[in-house]
Structure formats: structure tokens, C-alpha cells
DSSP file (Angstrom, degrees, kcal/mol; ACC not computed):
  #  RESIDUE AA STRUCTURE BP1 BP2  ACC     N-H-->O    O-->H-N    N-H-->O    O-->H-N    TCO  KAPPA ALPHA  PHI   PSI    X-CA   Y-CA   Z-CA
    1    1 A X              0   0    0      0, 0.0     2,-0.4     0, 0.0     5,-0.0   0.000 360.0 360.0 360.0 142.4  114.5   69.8   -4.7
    2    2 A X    >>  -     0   0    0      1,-0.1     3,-3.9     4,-0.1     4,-1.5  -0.614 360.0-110.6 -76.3 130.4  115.8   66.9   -3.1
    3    3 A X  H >> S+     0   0    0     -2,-0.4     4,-2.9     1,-0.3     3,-1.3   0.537 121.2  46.0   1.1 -81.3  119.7   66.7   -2.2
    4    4 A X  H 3> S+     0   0    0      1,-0.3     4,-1.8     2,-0.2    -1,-0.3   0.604 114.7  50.6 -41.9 -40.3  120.4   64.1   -4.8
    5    5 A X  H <> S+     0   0    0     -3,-3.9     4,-1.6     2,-0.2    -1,-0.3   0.727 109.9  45.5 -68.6 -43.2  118.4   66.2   -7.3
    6    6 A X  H XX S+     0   0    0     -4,-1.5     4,-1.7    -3,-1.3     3,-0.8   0.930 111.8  55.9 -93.4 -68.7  120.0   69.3   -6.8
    7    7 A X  H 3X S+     0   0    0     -4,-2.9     4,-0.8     1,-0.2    -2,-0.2   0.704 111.9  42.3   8.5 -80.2  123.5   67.5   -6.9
    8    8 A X  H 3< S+     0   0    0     -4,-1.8     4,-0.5     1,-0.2    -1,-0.2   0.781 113.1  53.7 -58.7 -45.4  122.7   66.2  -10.0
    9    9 A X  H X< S+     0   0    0     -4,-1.6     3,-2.7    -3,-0.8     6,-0.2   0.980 108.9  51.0 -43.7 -73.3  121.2   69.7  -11.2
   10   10 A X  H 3< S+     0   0    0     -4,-1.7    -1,-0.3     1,-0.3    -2,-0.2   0.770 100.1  64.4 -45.9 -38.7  124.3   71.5  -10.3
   11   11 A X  T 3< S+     0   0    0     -4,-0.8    -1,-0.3    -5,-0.4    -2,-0.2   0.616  85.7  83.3 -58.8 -30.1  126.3   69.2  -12.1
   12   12 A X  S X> S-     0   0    0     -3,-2.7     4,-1.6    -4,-0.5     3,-1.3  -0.284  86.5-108.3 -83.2 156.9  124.9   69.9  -16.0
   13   13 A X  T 34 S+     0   0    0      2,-0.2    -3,-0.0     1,-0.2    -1,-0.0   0.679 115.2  61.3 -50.3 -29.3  126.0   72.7  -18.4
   14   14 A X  T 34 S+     0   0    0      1,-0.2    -1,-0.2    -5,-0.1    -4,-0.1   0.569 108.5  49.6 -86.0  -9.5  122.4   74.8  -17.9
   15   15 A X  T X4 S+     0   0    0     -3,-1.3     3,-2.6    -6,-0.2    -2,-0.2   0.754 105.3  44.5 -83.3 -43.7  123.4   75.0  -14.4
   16   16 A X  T 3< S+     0   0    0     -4,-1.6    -1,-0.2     1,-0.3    -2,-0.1   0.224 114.9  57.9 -87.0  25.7  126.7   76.2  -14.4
   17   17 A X  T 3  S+     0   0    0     -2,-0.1     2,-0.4    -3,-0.0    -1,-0.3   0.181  92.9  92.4-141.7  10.5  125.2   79.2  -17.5
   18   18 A X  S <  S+     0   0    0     -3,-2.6    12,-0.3    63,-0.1     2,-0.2  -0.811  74.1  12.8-112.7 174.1  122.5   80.5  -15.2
   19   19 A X  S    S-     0   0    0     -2,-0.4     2,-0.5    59,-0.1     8,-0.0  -0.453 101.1 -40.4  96.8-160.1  122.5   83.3  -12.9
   20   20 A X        -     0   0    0     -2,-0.2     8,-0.9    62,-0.1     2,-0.5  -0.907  53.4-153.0-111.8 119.3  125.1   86.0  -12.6
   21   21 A X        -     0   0    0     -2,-0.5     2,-0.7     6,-0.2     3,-0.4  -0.636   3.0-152.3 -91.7 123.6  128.9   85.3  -13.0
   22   22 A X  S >  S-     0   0    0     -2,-0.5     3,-2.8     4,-0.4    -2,-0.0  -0.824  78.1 -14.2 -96.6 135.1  131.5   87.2  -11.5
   23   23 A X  T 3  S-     0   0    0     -2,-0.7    -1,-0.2     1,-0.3     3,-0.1   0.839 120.4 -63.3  33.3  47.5  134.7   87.1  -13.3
   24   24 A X  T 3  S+     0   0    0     -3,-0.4    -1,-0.3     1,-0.2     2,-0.2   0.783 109.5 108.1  60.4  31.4  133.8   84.5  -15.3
   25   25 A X  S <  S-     0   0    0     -3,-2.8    -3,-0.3     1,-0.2    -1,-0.2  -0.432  73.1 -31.4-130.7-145.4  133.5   82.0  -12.5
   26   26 A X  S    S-     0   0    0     -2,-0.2    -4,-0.4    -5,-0.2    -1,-0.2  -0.154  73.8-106.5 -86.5 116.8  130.8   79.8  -10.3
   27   27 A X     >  -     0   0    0     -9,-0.2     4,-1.4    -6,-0.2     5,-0.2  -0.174  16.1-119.5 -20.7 133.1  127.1   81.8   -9.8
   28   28 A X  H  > S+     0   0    0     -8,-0.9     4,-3.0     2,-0.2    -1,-0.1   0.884 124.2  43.3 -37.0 -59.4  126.2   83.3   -6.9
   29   29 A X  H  > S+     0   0    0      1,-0.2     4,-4.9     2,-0.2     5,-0.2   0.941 105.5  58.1 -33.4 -70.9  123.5   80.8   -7.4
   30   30 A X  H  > S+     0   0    0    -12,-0.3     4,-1.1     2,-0.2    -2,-0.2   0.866 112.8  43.0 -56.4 -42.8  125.6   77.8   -8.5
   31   31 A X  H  X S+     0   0    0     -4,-1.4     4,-2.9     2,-0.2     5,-0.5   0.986 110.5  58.7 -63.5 -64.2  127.6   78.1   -5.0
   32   32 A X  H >X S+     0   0    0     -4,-3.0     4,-2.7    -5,-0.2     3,-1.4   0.899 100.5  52.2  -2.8 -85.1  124.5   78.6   -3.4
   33   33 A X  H >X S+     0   0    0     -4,-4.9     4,-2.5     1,-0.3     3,-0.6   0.917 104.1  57.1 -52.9 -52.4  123.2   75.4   -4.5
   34   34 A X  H 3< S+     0   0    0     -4,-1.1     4,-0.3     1,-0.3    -1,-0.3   0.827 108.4  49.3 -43.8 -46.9  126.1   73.5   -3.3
   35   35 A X  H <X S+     0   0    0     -4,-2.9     4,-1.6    -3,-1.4     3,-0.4   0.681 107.8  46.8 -72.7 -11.6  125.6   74.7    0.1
   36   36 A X  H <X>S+     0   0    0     -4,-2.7     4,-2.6    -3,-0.6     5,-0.5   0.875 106.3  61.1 -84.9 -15.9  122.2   74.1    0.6
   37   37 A X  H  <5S+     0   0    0     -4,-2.5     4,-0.5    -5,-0.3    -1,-0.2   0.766 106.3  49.9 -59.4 -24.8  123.1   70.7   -0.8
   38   38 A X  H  45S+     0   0    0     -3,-0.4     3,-0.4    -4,-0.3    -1,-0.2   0.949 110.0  52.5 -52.4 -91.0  125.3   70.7    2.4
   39   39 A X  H  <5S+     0   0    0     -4,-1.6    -2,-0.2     1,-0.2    -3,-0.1   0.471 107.7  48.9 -26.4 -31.2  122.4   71.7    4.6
   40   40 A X  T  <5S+     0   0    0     -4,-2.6    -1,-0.2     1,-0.2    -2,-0.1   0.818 102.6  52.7 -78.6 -52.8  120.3   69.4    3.6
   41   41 A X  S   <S+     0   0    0     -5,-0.5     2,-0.6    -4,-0.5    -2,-0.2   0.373 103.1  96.1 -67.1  -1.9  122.7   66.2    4.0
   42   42 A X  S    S-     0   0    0     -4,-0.1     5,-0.2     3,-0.0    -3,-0.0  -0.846  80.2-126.0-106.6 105.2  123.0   68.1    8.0
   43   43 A X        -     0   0    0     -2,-0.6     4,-0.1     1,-0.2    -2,-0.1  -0.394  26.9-116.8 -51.0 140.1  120.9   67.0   10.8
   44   44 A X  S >  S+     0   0    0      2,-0.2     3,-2.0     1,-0.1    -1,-0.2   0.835 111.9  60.6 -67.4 -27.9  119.1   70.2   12.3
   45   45 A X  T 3  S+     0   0    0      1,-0.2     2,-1.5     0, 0.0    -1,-0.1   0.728 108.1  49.0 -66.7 -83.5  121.0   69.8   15.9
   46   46 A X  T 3  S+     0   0    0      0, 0.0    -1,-0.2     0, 0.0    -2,-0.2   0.223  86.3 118.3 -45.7  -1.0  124.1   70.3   14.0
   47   47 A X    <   -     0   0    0     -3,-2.0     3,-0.1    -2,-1.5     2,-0.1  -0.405  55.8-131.7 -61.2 155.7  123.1   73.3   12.0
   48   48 A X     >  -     0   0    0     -2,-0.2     4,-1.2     1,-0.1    -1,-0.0  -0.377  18.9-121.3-109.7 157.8  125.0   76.7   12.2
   49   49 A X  H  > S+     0   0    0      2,-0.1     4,-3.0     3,-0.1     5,-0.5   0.793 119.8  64.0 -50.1 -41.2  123.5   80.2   12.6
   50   50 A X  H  > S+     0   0    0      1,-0.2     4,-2.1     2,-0.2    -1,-0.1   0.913 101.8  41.1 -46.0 -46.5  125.3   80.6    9.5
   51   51 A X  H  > S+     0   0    0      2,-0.2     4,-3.4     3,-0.1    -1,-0.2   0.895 113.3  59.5 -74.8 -19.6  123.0   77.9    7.5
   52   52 A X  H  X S+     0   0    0     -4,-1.2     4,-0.9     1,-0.2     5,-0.2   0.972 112.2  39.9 -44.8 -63.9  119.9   79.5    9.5
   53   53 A X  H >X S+     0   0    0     -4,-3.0     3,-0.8     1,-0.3     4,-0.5   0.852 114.9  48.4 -65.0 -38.9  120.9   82.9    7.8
   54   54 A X  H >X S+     0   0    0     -4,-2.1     3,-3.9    -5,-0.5     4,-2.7   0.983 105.4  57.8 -94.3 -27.0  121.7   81.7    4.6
   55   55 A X  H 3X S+     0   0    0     -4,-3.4     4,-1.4     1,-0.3    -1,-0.2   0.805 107.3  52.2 -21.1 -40.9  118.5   79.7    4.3
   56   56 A X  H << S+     0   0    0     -4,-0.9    -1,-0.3    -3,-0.8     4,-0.2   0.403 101.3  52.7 -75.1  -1.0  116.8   82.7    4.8
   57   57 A X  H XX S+     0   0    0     -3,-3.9     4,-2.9    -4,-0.5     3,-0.9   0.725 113.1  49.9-107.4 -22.3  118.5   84.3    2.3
   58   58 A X  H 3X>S+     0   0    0     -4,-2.7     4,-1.8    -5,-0.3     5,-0.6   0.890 118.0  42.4 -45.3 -93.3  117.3   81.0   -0.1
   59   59 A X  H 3<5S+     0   0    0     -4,-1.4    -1,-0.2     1,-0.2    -3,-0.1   0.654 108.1  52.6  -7.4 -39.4  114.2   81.5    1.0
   60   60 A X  H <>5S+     0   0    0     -3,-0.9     4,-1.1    -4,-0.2    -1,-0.2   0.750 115.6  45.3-105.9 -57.7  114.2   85.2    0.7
   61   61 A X  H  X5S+     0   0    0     -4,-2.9     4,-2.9    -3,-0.5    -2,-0.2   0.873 103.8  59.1 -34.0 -59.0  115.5   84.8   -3.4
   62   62 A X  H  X5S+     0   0    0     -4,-1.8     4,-0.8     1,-0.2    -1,-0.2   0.432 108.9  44.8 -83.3   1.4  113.2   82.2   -4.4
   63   63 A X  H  ><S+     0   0    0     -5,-0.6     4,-1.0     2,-0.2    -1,-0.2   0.784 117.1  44.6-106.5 -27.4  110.1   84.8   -3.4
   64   64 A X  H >< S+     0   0    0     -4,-1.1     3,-0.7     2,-0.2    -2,-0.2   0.982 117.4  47.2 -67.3 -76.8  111.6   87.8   -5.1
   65   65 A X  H >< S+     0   0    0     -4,-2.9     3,-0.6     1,-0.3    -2,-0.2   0.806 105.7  57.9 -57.2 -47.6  112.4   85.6   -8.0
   66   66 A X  H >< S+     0   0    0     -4,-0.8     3,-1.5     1,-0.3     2,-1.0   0.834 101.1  57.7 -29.1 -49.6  108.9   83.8   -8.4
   67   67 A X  T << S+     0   0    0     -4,-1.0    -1,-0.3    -3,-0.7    -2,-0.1  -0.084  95.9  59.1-104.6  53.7  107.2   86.7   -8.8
   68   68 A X  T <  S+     0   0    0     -2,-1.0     2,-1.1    -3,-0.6    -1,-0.2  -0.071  76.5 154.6-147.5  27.2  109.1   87.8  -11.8
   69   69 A X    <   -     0   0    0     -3,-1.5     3,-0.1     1,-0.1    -3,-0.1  -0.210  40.9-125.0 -54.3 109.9  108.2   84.8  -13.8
   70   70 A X        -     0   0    0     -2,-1.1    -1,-0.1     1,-0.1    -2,-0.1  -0.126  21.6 -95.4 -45.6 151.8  108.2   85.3  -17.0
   71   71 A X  S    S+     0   0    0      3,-0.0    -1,-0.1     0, 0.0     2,-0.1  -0.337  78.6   5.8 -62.2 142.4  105.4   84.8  -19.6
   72   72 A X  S    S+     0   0    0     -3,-0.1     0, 0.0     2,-0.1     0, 0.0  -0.288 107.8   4.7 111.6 171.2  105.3   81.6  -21.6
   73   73 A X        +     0   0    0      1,-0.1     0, 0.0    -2,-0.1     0, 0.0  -0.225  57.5 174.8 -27.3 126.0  106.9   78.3  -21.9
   74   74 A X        +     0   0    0      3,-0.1     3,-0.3     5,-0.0    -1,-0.1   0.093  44.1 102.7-147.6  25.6  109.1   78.4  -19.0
   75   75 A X  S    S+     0   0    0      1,-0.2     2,-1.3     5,-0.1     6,-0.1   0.948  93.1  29.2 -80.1 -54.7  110.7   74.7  -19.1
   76   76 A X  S    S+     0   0    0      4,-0.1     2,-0.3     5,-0.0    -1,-0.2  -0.123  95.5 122.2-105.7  52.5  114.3   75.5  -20.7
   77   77 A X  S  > S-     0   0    0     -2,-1.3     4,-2.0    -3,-0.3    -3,-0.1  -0.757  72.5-121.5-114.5 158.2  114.8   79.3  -19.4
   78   78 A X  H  > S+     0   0    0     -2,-0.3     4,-2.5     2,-0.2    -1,-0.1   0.731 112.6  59.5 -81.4 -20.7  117.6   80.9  -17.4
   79   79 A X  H  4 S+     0   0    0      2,-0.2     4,-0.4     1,-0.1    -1,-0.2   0.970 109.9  49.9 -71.5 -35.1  114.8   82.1  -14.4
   80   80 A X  H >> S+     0   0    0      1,-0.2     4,-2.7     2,-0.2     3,-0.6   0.928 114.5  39.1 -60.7 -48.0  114.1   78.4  -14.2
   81   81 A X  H >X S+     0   0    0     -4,-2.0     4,-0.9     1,-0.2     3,-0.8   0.947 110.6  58.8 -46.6 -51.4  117.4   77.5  -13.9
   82   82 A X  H 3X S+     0   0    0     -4,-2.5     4,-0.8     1,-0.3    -1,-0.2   0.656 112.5  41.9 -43.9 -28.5  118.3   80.4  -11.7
   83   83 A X  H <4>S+     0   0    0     -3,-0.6     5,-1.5    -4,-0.4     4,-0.5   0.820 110.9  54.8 -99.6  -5.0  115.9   79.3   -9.3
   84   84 A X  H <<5S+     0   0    0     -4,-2.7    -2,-0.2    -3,-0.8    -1,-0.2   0.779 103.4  52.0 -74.8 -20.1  116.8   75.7   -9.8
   85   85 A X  H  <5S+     0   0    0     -4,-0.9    -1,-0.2     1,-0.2    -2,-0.2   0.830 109.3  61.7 -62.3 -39.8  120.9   76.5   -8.9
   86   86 A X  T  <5S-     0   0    0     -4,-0.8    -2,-0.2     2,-0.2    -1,-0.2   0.543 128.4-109.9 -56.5 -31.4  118.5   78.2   -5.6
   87   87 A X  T   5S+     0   0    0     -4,-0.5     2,-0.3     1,-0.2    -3,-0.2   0.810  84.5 117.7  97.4  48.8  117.4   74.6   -5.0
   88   88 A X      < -     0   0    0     -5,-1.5     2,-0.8    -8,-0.2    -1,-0.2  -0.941  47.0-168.0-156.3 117.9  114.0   75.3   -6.2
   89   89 A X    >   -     0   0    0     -2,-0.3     3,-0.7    -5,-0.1     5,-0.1  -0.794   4.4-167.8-114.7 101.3  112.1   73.8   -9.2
   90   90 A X  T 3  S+     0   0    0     -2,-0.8    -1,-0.1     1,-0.2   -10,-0.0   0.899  90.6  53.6 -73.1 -14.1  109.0   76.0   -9.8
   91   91 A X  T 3  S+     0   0    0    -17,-0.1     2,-0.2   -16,-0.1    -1,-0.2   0.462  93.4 107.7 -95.8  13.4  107.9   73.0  -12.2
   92   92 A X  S <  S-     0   0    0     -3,-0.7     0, 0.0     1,-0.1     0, 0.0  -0.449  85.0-118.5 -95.3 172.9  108.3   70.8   -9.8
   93   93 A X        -     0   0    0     -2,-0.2    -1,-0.1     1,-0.1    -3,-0.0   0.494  53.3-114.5 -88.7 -13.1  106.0   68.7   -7.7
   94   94 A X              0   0    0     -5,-0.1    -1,-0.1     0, 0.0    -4,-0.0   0.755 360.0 360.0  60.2  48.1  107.2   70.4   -4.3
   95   95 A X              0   0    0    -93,-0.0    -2,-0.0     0, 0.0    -3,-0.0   0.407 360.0 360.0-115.5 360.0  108.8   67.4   -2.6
């Protein structure tokens, strides 16, 4: 997903209800997305080890999580969401 996209994403009620919540606050995910949204908006000389590694850990999510796709209609589900807080739209075009 593109910055702007995932911004926006992050921003709705179906974002902020997927994933796993610790004490009733922000997704693992939902935080996530807000830093790669970060990462993205960062020219690469100015990246950190720190966004290398947690890219990889994006990266690292979204292949684990893909292959537990569920059967079915899969537009309005919390594994799409999950991976979309992840900054990754499996029904999307891959741009």
C-alpha cells in the first residue's frame, strides 16, 4: 500500500478492530502500520537499522499471514484487515 493509502487505512474503525489488542489499546498491527507509514515518507540514506529490522519483521508477518488465508469471500474479514494495518492489501493491485 501506498503511504497515503495506509494513512487513510489506519484511520477507519475496521482498522483500529483488527489484530490483537493488548489492554484494550492500539494493535500490534495498528502501530505497526503507522511506522511503516513513517518509513515510507523516509529517504533510504536516512533510514535506521531499526526500520531495516522492523521491515523485516513486516515482511516476515505478511508471509506467515498469507498463507493462512482463509476460505471464501475475503473482502470485509479481520485477516484482510490484519494484513492491511501490516501495510499490505492482498486484494490489492501491488503498487
Amino acid at each position: 500500500m501506498k503511504p497515503a493509502e495506509l494513512e487513510k487505512w489506519l484511520g477507519t474503525d475496521e482498522s483500529r478492530g483488527a489484530g490483537q489488542h493488548e489492554d484494550g489499546g492500539e494493535s500490534t498491527g495498528h502501530a505497526s502500520g503507522r511506522r511503516i507509514v513513517g518509513i515510507l515518507r523516509t529517504g533510504r540514506k536516512d533510514l535506521s537499522d531499526d526500520d531495516y529490522a522492523h521491515m523485516r519483521k513486516v515482511v516476515g508477518y505478511i508471509r506467515r499471514h498469507l498463507a493462512q488465508r482463509p476460505s471464501g469471500d475475503v473482502r470485509d474479514t479481520r485477516w484482510r484487515h490484519s494484513l492491511m494495518n501490516w501495510g499490505h492489501d492482498p486484494l490489492g493491485d501491488g503498487t
